[in-house]
Phi, psi and omega in degrees: 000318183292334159328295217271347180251000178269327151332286178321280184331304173309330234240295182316296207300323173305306158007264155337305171290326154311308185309329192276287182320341170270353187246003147092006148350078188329285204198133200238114182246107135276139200198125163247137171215141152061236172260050176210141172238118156228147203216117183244144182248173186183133202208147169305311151304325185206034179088210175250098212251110163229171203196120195251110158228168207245156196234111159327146198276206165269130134278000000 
């Protein structure tokens, strides 16, 4: 089980970073634990940005 949420993370936070990186984003700081994804980006044009969301469990 444990593998399988350590999978999930990796699957995630690579995403994000593809996603920042296609959008032409300099350096991309990502980090998941539990339910929460934060995630700063950084750029010449506007600093630094970052944004924390809480991730629902499944009903």
């Amino acid at each position: 089980m444990a593998q399988n949420s350590r999978a999930d993370v990796n699957r995630a936070e690579d995403s994000i970073t593809r996603i920042c990186k296609a959008y032409g984003i300099d350096r991309i700081d990502v980090l998941t634990i539990t339910a929460t994804i934060v995630v700063t980006i950084y750029g010449e044009q506007f600093g630094s940005i970052t944004q924390t969301r809480r991730i629902q469990g499944k009903t």
